[in-house]
C-alpha positions as a Markdown table, in Angstrom:
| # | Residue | x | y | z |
|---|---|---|---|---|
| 1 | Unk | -44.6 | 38.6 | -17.9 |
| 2 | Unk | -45.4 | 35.6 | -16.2 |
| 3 | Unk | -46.3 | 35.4 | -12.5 |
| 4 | Unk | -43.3 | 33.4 | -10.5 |
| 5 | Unk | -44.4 | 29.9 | -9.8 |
| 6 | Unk | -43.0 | 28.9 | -6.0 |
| 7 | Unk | -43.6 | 25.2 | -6.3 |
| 8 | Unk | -41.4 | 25.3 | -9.7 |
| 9 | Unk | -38.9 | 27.2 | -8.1 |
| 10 | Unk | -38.6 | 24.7 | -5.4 |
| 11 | Unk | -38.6 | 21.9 | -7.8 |
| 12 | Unk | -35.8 | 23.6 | -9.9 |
| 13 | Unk | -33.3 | 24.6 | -7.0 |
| 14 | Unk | -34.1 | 21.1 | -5.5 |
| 15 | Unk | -32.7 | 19.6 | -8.5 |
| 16 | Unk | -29.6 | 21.8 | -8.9 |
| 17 | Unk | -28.8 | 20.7 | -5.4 |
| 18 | Unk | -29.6 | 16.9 | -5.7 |
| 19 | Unk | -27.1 | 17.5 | -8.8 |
| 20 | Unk | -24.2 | 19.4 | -6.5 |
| 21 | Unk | -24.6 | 16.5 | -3.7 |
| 22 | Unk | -24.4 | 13.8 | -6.3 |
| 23 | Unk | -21.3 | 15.7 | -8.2 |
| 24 | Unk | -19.7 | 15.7 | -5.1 |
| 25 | Unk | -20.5 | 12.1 | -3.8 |
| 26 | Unk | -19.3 | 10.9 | -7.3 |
| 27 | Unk | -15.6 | 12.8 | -6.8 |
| 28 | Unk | -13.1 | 10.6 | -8.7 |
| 29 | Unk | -11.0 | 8.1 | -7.2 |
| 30 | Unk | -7.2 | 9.6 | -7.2 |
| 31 | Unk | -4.6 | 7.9 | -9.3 |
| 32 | Unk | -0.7 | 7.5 | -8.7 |
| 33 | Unk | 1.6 | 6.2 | -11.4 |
| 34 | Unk | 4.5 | 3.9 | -10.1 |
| 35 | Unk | 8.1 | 4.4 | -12.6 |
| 36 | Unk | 10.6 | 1.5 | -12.2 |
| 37 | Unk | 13.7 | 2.6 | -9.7 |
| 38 | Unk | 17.2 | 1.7 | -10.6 |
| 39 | Unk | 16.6 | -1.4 | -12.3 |
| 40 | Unk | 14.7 | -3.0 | -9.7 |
| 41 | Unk | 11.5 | -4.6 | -8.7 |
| 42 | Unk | 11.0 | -1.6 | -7.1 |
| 43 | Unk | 8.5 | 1.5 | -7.9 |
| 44 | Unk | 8.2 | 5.2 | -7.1 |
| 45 | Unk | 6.0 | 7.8 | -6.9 |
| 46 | Unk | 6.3 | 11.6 | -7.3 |
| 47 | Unk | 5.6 | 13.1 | -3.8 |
| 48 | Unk | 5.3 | 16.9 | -3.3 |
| 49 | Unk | 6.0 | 18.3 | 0.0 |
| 50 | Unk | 6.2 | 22.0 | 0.7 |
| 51 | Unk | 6.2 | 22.6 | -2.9 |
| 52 | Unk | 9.3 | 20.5 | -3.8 |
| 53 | Unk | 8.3 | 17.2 | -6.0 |
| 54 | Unk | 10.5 | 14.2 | -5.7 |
| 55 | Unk | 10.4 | 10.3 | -6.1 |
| 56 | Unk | 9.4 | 8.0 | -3.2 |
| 57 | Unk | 9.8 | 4.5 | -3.3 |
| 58 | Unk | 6.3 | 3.2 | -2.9 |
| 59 | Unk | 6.7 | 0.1 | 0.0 |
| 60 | Unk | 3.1 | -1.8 | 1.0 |
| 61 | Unk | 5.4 | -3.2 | 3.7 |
| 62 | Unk | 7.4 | -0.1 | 5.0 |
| 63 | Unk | 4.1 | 0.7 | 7.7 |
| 64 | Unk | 5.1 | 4.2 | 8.0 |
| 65 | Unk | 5.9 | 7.0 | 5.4 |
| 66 | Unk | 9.3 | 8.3 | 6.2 |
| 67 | Unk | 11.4 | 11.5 | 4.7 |
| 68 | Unk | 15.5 | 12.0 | 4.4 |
| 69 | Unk | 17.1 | 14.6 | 6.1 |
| 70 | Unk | 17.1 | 16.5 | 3.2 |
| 71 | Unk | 13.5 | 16.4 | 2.8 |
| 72 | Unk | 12.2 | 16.9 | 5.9 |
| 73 | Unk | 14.4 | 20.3 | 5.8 |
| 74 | Unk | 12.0 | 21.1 | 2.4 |
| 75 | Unk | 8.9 | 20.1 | 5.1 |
| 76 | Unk | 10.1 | 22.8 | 7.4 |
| 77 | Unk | 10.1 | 20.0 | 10.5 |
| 78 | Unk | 12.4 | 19.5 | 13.1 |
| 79 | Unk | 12.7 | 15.9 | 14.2 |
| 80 | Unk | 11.7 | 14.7 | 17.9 |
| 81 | Unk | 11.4 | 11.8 | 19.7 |
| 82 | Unk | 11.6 | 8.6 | 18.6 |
| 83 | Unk | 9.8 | 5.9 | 16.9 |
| 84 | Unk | 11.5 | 2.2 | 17.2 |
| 85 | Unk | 10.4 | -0.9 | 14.5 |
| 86 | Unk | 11.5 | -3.8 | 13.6 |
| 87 | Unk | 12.7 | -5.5 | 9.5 |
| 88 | Unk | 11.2 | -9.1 | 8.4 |
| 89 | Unk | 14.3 | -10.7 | 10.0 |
| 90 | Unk | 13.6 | -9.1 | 13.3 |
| 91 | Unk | 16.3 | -6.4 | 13.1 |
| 92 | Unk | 16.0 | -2.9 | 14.7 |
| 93 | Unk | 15.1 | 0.3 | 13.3 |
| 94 | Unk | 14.9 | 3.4 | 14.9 |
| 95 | Unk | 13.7 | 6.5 | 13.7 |
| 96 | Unk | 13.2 | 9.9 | 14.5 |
| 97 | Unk | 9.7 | 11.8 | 14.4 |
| 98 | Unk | 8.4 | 14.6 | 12.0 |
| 99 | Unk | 5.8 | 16.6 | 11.2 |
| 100 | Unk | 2.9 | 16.9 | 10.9 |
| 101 | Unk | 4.0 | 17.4 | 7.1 |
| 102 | Unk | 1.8 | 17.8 | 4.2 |
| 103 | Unk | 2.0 | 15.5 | 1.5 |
| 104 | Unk | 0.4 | 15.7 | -2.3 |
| 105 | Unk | 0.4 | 12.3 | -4.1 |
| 106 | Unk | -1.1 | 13.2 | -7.4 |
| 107 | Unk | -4.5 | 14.9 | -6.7 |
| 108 | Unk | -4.3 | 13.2 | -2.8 |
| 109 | Unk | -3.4 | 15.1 | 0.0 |
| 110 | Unk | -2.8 | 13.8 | 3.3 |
| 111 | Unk | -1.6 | 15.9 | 6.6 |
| 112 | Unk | 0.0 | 13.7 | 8.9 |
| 113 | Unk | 3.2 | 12.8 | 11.1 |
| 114 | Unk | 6.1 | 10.6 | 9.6 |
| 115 | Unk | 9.4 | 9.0 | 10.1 |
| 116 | Unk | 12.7 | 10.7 | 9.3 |
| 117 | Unk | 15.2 | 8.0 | 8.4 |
| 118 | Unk | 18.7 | 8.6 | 6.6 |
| 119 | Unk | 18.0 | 6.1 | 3.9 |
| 120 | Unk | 21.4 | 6.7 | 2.1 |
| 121 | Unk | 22.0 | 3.7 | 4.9 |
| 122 | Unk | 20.0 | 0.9 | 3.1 |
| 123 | Unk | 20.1 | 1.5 | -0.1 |
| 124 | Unk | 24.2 | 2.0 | -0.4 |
| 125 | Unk | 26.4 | 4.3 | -2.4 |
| 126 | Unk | 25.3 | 5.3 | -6.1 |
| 127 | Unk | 21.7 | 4.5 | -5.4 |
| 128 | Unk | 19.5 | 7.2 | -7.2 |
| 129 | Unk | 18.5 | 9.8 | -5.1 |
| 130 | Unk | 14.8 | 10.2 | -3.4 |
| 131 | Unk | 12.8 | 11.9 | -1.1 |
| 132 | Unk | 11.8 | 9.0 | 0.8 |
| 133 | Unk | 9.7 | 6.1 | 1.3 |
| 134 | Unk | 5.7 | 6.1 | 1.0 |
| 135 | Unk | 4.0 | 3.3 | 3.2 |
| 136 | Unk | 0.4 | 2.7 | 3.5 |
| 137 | Unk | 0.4 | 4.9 | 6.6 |
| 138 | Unk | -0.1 | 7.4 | 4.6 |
| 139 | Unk | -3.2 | 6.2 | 3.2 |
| 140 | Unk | -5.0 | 5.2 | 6.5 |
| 141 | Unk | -8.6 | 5.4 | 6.5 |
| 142 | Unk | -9.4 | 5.2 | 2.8 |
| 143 | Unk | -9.3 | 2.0 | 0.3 |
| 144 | Unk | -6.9 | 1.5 | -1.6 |
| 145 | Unk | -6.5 | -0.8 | -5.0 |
| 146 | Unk | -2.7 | -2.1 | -5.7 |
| 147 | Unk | -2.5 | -2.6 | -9.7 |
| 148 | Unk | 1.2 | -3.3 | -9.8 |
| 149 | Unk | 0.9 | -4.8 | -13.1 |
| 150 | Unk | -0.3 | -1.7 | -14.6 |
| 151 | Unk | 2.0 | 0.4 | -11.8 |
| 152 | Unk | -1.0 | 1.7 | -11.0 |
| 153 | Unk | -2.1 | 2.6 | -7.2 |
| 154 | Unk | -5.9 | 4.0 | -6.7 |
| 155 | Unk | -7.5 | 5.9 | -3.5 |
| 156 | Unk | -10.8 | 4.7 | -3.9 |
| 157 | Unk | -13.9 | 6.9 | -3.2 |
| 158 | Unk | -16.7 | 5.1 | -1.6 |
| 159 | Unk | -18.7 | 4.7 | -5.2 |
| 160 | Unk | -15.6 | 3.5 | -7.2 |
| 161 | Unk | -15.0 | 1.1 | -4.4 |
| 162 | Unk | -18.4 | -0.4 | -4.7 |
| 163 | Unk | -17.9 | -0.5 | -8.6 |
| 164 | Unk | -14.4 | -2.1 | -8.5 |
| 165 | Unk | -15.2 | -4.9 | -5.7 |
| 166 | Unk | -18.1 | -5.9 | -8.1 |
| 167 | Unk | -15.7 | -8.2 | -9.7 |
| 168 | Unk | -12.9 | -9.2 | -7.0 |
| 169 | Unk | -13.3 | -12.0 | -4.8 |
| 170 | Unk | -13.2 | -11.5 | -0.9 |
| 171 | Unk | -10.2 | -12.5 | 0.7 |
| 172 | Unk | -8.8 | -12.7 | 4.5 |
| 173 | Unk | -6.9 | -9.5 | 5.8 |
| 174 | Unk | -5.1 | -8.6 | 8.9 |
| 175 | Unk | -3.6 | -5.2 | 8.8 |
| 176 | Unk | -1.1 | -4.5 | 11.3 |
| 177 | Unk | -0.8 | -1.1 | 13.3 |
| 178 | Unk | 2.4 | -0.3 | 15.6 |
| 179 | Unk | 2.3 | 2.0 | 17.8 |
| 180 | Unk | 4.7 | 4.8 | 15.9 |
| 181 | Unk | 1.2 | 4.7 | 13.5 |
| 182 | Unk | 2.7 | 2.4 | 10.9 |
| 183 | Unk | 0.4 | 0.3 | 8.8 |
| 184 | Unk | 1.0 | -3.1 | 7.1 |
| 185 | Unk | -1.5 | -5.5 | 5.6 |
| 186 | Unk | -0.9 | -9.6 | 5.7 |
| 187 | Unk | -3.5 | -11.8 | 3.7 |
| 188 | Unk | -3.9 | -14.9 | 4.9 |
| 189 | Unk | -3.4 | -18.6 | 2.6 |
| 190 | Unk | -3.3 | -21.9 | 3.0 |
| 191 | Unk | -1.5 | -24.0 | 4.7 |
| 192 | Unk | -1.4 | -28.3 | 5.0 |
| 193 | Unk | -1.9 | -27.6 | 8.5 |
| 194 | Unk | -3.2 | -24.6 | 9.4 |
| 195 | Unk | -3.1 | -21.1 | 7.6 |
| 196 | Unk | -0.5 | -18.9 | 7.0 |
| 197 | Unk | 0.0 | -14.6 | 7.8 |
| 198 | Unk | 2.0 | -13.1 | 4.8 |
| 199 | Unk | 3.3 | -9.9 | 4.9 |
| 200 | Unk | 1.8 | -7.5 | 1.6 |
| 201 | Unk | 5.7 | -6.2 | 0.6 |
| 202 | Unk | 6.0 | -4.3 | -2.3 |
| 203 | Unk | 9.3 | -2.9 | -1.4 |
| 204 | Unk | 10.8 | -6.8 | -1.0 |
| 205 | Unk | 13.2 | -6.5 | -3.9 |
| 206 | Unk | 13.6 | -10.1 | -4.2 |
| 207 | Unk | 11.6 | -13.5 | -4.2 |
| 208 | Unk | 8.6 | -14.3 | -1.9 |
| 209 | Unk | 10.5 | -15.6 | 1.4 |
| 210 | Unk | 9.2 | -18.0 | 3.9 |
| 211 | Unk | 10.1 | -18.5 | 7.4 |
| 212 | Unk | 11.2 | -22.3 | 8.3 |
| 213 | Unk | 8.4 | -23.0 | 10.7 |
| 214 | Unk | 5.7 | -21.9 | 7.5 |
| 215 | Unk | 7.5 | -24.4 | 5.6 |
| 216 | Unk | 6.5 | -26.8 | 7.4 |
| 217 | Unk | 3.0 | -25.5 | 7.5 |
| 218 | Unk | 3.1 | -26.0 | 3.7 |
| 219 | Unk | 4.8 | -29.9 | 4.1 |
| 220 | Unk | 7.8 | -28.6 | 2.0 |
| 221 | Unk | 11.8 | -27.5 | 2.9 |
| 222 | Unk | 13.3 | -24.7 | 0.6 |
| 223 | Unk | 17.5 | -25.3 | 0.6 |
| 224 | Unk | 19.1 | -22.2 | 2.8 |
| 225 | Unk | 20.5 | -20.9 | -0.4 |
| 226 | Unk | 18.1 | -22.0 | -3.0 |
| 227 | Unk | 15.1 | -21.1 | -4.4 |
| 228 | Unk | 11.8 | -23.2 | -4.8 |
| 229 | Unk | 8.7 | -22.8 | -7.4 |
| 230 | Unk | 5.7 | -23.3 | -5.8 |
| 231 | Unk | 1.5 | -21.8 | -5.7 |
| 232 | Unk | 0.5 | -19.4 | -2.3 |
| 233 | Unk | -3.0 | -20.7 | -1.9 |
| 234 | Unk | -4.2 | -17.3 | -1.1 |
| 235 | Unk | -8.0 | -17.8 | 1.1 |
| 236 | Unk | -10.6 | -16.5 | -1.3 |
| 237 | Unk | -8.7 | -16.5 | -4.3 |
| 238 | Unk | -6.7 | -19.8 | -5.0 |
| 239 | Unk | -3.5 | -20.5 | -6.4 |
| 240 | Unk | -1.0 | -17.9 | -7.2 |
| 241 | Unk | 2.7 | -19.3 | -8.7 |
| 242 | Unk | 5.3 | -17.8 | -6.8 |
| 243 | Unk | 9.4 | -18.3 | -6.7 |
| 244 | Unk | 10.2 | -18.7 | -3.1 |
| 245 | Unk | 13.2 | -18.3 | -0.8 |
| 246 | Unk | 13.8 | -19.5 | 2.8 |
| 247 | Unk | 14.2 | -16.8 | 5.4 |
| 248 | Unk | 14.3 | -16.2 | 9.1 |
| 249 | Unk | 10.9 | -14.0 | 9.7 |
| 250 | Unk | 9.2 | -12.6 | 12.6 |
| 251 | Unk | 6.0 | -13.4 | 11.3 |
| 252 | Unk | 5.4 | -16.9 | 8.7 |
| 253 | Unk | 5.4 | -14.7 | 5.1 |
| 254 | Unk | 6.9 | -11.8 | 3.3 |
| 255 | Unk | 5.1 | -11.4 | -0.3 |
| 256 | Unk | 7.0 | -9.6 | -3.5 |
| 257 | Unk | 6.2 | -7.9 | -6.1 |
| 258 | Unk | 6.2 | -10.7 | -8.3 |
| 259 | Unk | 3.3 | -11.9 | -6.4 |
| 260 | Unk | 1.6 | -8.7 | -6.5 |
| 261 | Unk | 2.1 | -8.2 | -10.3 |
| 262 | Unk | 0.2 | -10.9 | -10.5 |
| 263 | Unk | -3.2 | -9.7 | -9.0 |
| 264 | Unk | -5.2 | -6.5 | -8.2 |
| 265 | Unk | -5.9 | -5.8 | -4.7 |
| 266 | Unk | -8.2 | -3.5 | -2.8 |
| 267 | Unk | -7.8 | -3.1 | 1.0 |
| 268 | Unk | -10.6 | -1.1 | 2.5 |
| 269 | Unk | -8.4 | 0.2 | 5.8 |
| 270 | Unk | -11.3 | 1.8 | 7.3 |
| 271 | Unk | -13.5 | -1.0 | 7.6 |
| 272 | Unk | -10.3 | -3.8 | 7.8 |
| 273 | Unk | -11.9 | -5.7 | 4.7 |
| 274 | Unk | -10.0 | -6.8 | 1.3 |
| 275 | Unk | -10.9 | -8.0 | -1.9 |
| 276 | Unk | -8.9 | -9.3 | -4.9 |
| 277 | Unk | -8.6 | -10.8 | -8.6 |
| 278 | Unk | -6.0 | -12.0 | -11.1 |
| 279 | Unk | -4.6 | -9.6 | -12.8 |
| 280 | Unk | -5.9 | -10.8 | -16.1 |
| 281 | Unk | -9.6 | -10.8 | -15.2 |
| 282 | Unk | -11.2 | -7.5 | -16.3 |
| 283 | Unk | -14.0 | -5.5 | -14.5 |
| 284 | Unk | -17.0 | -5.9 | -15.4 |
């Protein structure tokens, strides 16, 4: 038998732990898949909470996540307080608080407080049924890529995020925290005078809409009732061909999923940085 050789020992267990570290710093990225809701521009994701899977709509503009009554019974929370917002055109919303609730998105978890919001209110009679909306709230803290065109959403780790930025351009980001801890994103492009703040909307089911006083940013005037084709000159990116609409805002832009279909983007929420490509440029 062979006399135990310490240094070869150390050598070997040294390498079955620099293999475990690297294992677990090379975790993969998680992976939600968006399905088309009732004939819309609009996308969902299954959502598991307490054990019950259901469809969310998945809304980049929504800031918070929020459950229906009905699924915030399935959570086992009881709502409190209050949590006040406000819609593109500056109307009110008030919601109750939930939670904290547990929610699984694919092989994602995330523990954290939400909105309950009878929904059944804007989406109307007949609409199919769902467990209620996801917003990037829920994703705070991590990066996140938006491939609508694929309906594909990814929760970066920190080595997949260094591979996918390899081939995206920087662009300008703002991303907007309230204080009932919602969390929206507005990219900035470019104006004839000045630059323009435009809302990242994914739950916008309808064109890219412009608030009069952007208009004039951009040297153009959109008919109250019509529709104009023009480029959002995104900073960092360039051109991107858009239908647009005119719109009272509280803030210059609302982007749509049109737009969004249109590129990939990955917002790094933890460091406030983002990054993005057409659609149909591949990674290298």
């Amino acid at each position: 038998m062979r006399a135990k050789n310490p240094a070869h020992d150390f050598v070997f267990c040294a390498a079955l732990l620099a293999l475990a570290v690297c294992n677990g710093v090379e975790a993969r990225p998680a992976q939600l898949t968006l399905s088309p809701y009732a004939n819309s521009d609009l996308r969902t994701v299954e959502v598991t909470v307490n054990g019950h899977e259901t469809p969310f709509i998945f809304d980049t503009g929504a800031g918070d996540t929020v459950l229906t009554p009905g699924e915030s019974r399935y959570a086992g929370c009881t709502p409190f307080g209050q949590i006040t917002g406000f819609r593109a055109d500056g109307g009110k919303v008030t919601a109750s608080r939930c939670g904290p609730v547990t929610l699984q998105v694919g092989n994602y978890r995330v523990d954290r407080e939400v909105a309950q919001f009878d929904l059944g209110k804007l989406l109307g009679k007949g609409a199919p049924p769902i467990g209620g909306i996801l917003g990037l709230a829920s994703f705070d803290g991590t990066a996140v890529t938006l491939d609508l065109a694929h309906d594909r959403v990814t929760i970066e780790t920190r080595h997949s995020l260094a591979r996918r930025i390899r081939g995206m351009r920087p662009i300008r980001i703002r991303i907007a925290r309230g204080a009932g801890g919602d969390v929206v994103p507005f990219i900035e492009a470019q104006a004839k005078t000045g630059t323009l703040w435009l809302e990242v909307d994914s739950g916008n089911d309808g064109p890219v809409f412009l608030a009069p006083h952007a208009q004039r940013q951009l040297g153009i005037s959109i008919p109250k009732h019509g529709k104009r084709q023009l480029d959002v000159d995104v900073v960092g990116l360039g051109p991107v061909p858009v239908t647009a609409a005119s719109r009272e805002l509280i803030f210059d832009g609302q982007l749509d999923p049109a737009f969004l279909r249109q590129i990939e983007l990955t917002i790094d929420f933890e460091r406030g940085k983002a990054w993005a490509r057409l659609a149909n440029v591949k990674s290298r």
